[in-house]
C-alpha positions as CSV (number, residue, x, y, z in Angstrom):
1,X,89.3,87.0,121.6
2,X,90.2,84.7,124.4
3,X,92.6,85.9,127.3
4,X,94.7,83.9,129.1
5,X,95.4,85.9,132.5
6,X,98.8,84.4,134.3
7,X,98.2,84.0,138.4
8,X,101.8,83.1,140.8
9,X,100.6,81.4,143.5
10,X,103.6,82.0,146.2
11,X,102.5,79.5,149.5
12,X,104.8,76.9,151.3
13,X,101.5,75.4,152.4
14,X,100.3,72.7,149.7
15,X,97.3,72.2,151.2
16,X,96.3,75.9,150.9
17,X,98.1,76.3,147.4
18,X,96.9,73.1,145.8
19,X,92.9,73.5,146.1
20,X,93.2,77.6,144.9
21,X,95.4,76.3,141.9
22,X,92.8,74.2,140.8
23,X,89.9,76.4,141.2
24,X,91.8,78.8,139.4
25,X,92.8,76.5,136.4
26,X,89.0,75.4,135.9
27,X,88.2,79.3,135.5
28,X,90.8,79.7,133.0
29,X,93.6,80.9,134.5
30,X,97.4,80.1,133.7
31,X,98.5,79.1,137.2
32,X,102.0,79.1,138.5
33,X,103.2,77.6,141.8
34,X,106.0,78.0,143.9
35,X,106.8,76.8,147.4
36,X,109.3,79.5,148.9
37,X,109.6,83.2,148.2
38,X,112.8,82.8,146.4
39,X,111.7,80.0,143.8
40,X,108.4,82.8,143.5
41,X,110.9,85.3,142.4
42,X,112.4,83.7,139.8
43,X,109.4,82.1,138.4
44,X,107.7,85.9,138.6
45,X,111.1,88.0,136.6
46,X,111.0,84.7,134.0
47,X,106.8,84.7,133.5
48,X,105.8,88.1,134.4
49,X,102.3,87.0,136.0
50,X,99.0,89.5,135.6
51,X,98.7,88.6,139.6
52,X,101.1,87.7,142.4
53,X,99.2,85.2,145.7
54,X,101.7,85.3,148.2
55,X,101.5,84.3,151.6
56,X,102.8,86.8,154.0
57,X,105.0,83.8,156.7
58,X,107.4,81.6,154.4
59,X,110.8,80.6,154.8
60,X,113.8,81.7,152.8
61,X,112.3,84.6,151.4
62,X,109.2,86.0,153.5
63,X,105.9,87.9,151.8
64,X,107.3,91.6,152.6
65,X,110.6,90.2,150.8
66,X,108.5,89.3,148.1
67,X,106.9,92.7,148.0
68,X,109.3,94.9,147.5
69,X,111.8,92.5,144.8
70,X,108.7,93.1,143.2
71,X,108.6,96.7,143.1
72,X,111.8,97.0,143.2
73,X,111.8,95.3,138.8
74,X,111.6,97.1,136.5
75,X,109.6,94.8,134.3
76,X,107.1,93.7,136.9
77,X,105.6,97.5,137.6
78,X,102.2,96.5,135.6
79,X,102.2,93.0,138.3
80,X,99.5,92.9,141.1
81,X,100.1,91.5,144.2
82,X,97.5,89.8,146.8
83,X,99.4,89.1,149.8
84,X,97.5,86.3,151.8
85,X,98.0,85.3,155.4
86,X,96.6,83.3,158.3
87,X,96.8,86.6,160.8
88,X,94.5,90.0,161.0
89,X,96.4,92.5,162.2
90,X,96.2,96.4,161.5
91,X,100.2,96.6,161.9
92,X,101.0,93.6,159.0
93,X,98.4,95.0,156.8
94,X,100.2,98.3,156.7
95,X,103.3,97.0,156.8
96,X,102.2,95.0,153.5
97,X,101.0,98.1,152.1
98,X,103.9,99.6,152.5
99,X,106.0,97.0,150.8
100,X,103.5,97.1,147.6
101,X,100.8,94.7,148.2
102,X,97.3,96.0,146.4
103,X,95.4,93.9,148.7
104,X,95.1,91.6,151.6
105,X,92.8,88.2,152.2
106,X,92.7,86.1,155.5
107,X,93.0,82.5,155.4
108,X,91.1,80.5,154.9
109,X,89.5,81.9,152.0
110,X,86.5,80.9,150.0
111,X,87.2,81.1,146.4
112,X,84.6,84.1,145.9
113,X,86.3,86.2,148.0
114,X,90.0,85.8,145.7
115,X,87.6,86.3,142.8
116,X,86.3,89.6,144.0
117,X,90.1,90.5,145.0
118,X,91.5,89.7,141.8
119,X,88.5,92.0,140.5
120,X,89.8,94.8,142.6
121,X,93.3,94.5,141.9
122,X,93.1,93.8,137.9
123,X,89.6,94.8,136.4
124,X,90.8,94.5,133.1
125,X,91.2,90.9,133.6
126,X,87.8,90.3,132.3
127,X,87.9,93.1,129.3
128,X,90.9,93.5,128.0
129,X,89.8,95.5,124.9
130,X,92.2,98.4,125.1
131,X,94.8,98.5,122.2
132,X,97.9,96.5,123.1
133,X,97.1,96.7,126.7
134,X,99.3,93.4,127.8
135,X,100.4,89.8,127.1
136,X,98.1,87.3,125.3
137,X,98.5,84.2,126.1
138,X,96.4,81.9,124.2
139,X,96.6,81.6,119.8
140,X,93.1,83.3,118.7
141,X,92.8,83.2,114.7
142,X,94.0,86.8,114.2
143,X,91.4,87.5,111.3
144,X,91.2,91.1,112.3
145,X,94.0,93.3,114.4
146,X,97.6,92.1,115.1
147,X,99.4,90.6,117.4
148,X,103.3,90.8,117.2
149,X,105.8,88.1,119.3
150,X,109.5,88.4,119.8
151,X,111.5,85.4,118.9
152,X,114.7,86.9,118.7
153,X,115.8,90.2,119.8
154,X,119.6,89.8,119.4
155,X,121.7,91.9,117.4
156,X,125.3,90.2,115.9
157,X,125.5,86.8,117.0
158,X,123.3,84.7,119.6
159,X,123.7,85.6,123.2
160,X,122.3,82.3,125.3
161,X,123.4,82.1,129.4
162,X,122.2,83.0,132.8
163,X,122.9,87.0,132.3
164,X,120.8,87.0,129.4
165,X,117.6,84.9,130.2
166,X,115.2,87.4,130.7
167,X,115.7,89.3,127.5
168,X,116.7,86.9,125.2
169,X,119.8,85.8,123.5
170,X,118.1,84.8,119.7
171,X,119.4,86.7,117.2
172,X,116.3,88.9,114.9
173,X,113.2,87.1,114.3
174,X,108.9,88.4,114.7
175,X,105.9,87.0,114.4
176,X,103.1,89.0,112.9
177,X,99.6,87.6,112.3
178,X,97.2,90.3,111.2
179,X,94.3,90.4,109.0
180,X,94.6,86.5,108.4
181,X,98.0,86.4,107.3
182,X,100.8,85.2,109.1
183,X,104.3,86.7,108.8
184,X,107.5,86.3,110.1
185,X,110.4,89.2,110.2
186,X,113.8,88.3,109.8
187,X,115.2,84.6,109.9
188,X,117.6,84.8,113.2
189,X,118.3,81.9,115.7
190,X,115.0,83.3,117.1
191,X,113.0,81.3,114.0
192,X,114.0,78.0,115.3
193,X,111.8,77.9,118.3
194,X,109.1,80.0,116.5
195,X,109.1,76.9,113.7
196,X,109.0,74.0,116.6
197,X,106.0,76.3,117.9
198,X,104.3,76.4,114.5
199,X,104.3,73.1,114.0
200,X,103.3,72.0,117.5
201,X,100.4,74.6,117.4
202,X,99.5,72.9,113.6
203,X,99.2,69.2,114.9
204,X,99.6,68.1,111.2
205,X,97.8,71.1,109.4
206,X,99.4,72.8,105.8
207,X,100.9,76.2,107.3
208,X,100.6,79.4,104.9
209,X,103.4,81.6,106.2
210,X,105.3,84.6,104.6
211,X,108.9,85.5,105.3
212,X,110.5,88.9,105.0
213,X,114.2,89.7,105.0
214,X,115.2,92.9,105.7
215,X,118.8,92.2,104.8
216,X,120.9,89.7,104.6
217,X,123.6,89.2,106.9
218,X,123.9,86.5,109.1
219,X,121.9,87.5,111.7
220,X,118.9,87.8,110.5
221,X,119.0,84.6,108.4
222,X,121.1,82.1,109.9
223,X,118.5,80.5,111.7
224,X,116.4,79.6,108.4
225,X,118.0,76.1,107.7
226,X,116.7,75.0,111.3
227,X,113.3,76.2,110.5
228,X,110.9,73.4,110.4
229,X,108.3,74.4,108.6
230,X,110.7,74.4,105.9
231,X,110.9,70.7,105.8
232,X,107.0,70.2,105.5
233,X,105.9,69.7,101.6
234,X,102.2,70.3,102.4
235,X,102.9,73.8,103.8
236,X,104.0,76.8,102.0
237,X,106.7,79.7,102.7
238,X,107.0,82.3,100.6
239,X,110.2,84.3,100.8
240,X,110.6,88.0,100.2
241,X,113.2,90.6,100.4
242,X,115.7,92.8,98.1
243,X,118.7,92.0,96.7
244,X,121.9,92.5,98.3
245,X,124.7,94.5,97.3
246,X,126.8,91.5,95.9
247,X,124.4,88.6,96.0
248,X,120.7,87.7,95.1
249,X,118.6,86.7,97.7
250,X,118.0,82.7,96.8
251,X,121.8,82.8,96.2
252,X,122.8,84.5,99.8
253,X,119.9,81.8,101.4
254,X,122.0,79.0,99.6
255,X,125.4,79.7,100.5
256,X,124.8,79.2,104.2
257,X,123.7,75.8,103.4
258,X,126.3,74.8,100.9
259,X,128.7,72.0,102.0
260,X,130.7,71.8,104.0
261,X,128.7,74.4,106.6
262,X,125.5,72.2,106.1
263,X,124.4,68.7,105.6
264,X,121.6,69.7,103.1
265,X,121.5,72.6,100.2
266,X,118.3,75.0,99.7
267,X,117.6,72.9,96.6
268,X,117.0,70.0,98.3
269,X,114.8,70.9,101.5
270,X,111.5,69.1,101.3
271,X,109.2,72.4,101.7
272,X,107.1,74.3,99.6
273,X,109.5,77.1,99.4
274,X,109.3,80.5,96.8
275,X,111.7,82.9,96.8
276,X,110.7,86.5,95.2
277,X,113.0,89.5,95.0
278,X,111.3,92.7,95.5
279,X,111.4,95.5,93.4
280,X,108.8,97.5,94.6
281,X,108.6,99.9,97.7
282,X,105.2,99.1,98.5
283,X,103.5,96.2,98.2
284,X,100.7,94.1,99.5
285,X,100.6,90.5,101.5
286,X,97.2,89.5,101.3
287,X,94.9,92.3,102.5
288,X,98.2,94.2,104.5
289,X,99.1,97.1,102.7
290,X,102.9,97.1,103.5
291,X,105.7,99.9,102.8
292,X,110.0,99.7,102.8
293,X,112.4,102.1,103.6
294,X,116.0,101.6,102.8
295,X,117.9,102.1,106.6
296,X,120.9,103.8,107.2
297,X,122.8,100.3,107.3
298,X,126.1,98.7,104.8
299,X,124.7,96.6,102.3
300,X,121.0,96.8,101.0
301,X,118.7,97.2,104.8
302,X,115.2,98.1,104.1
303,X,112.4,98.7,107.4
304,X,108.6,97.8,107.1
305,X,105.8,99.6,107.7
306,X,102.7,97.5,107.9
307,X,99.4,99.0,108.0
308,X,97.1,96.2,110.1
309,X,93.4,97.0,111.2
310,X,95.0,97.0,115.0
311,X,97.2,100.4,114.1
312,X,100.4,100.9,112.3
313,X,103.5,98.8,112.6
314,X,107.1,99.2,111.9
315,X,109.8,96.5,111.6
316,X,113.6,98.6,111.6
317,X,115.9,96.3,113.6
318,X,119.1,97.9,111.8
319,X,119.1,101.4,111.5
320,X,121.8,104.2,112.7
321,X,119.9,107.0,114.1
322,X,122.0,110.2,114.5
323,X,119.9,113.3,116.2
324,X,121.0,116.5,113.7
325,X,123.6,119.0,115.8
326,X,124.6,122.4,114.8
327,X,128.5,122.0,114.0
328,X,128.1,118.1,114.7
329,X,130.9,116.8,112.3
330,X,130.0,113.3,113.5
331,X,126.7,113.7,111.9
332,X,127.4,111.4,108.8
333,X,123.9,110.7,108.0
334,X,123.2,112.0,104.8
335,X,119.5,114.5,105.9
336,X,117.5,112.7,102.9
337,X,117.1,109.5,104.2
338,X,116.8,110.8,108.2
339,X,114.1,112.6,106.7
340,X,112.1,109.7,104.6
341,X,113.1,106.9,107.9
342,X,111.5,110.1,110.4
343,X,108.4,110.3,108.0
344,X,108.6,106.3,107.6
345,X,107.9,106.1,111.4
346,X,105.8,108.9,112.3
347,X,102.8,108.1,114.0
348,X,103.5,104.4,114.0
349,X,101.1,102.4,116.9
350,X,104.3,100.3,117.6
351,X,108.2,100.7,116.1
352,X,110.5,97.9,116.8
353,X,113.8,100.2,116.2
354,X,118.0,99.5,116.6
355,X,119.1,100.7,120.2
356,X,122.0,98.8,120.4
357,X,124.5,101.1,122.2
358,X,124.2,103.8,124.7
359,X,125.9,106.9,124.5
360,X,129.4,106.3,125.3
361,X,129.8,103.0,123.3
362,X,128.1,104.5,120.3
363,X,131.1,107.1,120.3
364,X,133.6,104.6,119.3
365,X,130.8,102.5,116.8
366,X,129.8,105.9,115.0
367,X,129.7,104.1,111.0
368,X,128.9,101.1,112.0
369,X,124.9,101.4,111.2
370,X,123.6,101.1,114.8
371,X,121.4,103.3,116.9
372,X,122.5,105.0,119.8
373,X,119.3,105.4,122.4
374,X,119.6,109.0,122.6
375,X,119.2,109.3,119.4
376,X,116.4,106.4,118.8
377,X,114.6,108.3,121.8
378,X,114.6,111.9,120.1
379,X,113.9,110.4,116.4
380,X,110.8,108.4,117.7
381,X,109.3,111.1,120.4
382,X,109.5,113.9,117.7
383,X,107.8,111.5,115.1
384,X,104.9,111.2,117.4
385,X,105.2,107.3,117.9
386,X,102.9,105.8,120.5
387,X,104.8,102.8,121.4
388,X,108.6,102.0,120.9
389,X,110.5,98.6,121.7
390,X,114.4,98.5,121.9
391,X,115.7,96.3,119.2
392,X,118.9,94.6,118.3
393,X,120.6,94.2,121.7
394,X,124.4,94.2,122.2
395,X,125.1,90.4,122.5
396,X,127.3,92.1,125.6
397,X,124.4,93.7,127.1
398,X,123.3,91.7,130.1
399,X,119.6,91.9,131.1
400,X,121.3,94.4,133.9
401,X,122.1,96.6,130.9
402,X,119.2,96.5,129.0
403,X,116.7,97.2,131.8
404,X,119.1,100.4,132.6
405,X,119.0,101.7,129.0
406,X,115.0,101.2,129.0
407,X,115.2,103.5,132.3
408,X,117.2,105.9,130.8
409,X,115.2,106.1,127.2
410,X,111.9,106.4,129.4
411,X,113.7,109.3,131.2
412,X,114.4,110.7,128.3
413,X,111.5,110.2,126.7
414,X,109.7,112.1,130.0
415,X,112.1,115.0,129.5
416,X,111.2,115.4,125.5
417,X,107.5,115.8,126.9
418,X,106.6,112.9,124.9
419,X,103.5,110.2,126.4
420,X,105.1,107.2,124.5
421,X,106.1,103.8,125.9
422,X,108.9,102.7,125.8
423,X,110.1,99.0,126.4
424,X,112.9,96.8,125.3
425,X,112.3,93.6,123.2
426,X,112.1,90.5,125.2
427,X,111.9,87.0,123.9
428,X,108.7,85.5,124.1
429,X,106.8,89.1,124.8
430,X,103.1,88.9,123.2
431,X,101.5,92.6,122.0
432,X,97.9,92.2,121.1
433,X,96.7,95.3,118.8
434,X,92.8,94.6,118.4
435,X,90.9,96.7,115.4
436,X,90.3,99.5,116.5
437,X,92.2,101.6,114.1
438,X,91.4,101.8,110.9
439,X,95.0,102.1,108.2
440,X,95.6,102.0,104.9
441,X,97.9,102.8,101.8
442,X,97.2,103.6,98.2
């Protein structure tokens, strides 16, 4: 596979920035620039680059500054910094140090020299061969392992705006290509710009692409009818899901495009479309052995387990997780089905779970079929899962919010004496699972 490493080159001199961007480009690197400390900032918490350049002496917002914001984000931690100045002295090397640089250069600096510091700071730039060690950046043909990409990590109803731009505001929508087949979870807002990428990334070319509903309320399918691939008669979707509690699947699809809410019916978009109902619990999509799990959700809600040659994947983005208590009169869940979603998840390489509330809010939203993180934390640390990603944010959570909640599950994660990660969904986040693990289901 290819790898795409991200560099933010932080330097109010053009003439030292310029020539090191270009250099850097030709030995395929994703280069960022930014002419003040403060423009670097933003640029860093929006992209997330594998390696920070900053020159210590800028205006506005100086190198130290630049340090510790850094250090200070919770979602920068994994983001290496190289601070980069025209001065030698013992006292600003420490004090850079201090402030979280990983290393120090001298201008001017010949292009072997960042090369061997980017090599110190980030040796797996070259070998990234760990499972789901990062962010790809590039669009290898995933014949074997997976890669996963959020498009929409909304729960309820689209969240756009400032407060929300790290995060996301989409409503529920992943991409999955694994073992040559290339599938998409839940139809939210989130699929529109996943289709305009699709068909950009094609350049012309008949896309094979599977769709899976896992229910069907409006915000995980209401951003199907702006989904071009749709529209292209040379490609082909194939829809799958269960039926609802009222409705059939084609028929729910449909009546969010009836008139007068939409110009043009199911019936008559232009695509190579099929529509299957499940019946099964486990089923296949080309060579990925897949399994559903009805969630603790109104309506019919199913959760997907997919068994890819990078490790073990599960899809729940609506799912009310209550932890059992002694005397807990709360505890509405009926135990069956807490006990076939804990054994649904258990060991699972990556879960993509419901954590919309924290504790207090989920007191007053107990029935309504949405995790609390206390709960979503003990559930997935006593199922042994290796990696788990907040799902289904309040559309009132700011990014403030979420990247609180994700300090608190980690904490509590820590205290349960579990190793897993723990992360929230972002929009646009890339996790590469190569084959190294080995899955399957009878």
């Amino acid at each position: 596979m290819h790898w795409m490493k991200t560099i933010l080159l932080i330097d109010d001199d053009e003439i030292c920035r310029a020539p090191a961007a270009e250099l850097l480009r030709r030995n395929d690197w994703r280069v960022l620039e930014a002419e003040d400390g403060e423009c670097g900032l933003q640029l860093a918490v929006q992209h997330r680059p594998d390696v920070i350049l900053c020159d210590l002496l800028m205006p506005r917002v100086n190198g130290y500054q630049v340090c510790r914001a850094v250090r200070e984000h919770l979602e920068l931690r994994h983001t290496k910094i190289i601070v980069v100045t025209g001065r030698d002295y013992a006292a600003d090397r420490k004090s850079a140090e201090e402030a979280g640089a990983d290393d120090y250069l001298v201008k001017p600096i010949e292009f072997s020299a960042l090369k061997d510091a980017i090599a110190r700071v980030l040796p797996e730039a070259n070998n990234h061969q760990e499972r789901g060690d990062g962010t790809l950046r590039s669009t290898p043909a995933w014949n074997t392992g997976a890669m996963l990409k959020f498009w929409g990590v909304r729960g309820s109803i689209p969240a756009p705006g400032e407060g929300t731009s790290f995060f996301g505001g989409n409503t529920s929508c992943v991409e999955l290509r694994a073992d040559g087949e290339h599938i998409i979870c839940d139809a939210g807002s989130g699929i529109r710009p996943l289709g305009l990428a699709l068909a950009a990334e094609a350049d012309g070319a008949p896309l094979n692409l599977t769709l899976l509903i896992t229910h069907a309320h409006w915000d995980h399918i209401q951003g199907f009818p702006f989904f071009l691939p749709a529209y292209d008669p040379s490609s082909r979707l194939r829809i799958l899901g269960y039926e609802g509690a009222s409705e059939g699947l084609r028929t729910t699809l449909a009546g969010q495009m009836e008139s007068p809410y939409f110009p043009l019916a199911l019936d008559q978009m232009p695509g190579n479309i099929e529509i299957e109902e499940l019946k099964e619990m486990q089923f296949r999509i080309g060579s990925i052995p897949i399994e559903a799990c009805f969630t603790n959700h109104p309506g019919v809600c199913v959760g997907y387990r997919f068994h890819t040659s990078g490790g073990v994947i599960v899809y729940m983005p609506d799912n009310e997780t209550v932890s059992k208590k002694a005397g807990d009169s709360a505890n509405h869940v009926p135990s069956t089905m807490e006990g076939d979603i804990a054994e649904f998840i258990r060991e699972a390489d990556v879960l993509i779970l419901d954590a919309q509330y924290d504790a207090r809010e989920y007191a007053a939203h107990i029935g309504w079929g949405h995790g609390c993180v206390d709960d979503v934390v003990a559930l997935a640390a006593s199922a042994k899962v290796r990696r788990l990603y907040l799902f289904h944010h309040d559309p009132a959570h700011d990014d403030r919010v979420i990247s609180s909640m994700v300090v608190h599950a980690r904490a509590l994660a820590k205290a349960a004496g579990s190793s897993m990660r723990v992360e929230a969904a972002r929009e646009g986040e890339v996790i590469a699972l190569p084959a190294l693990v080995a899955t399957g289901v009878s």
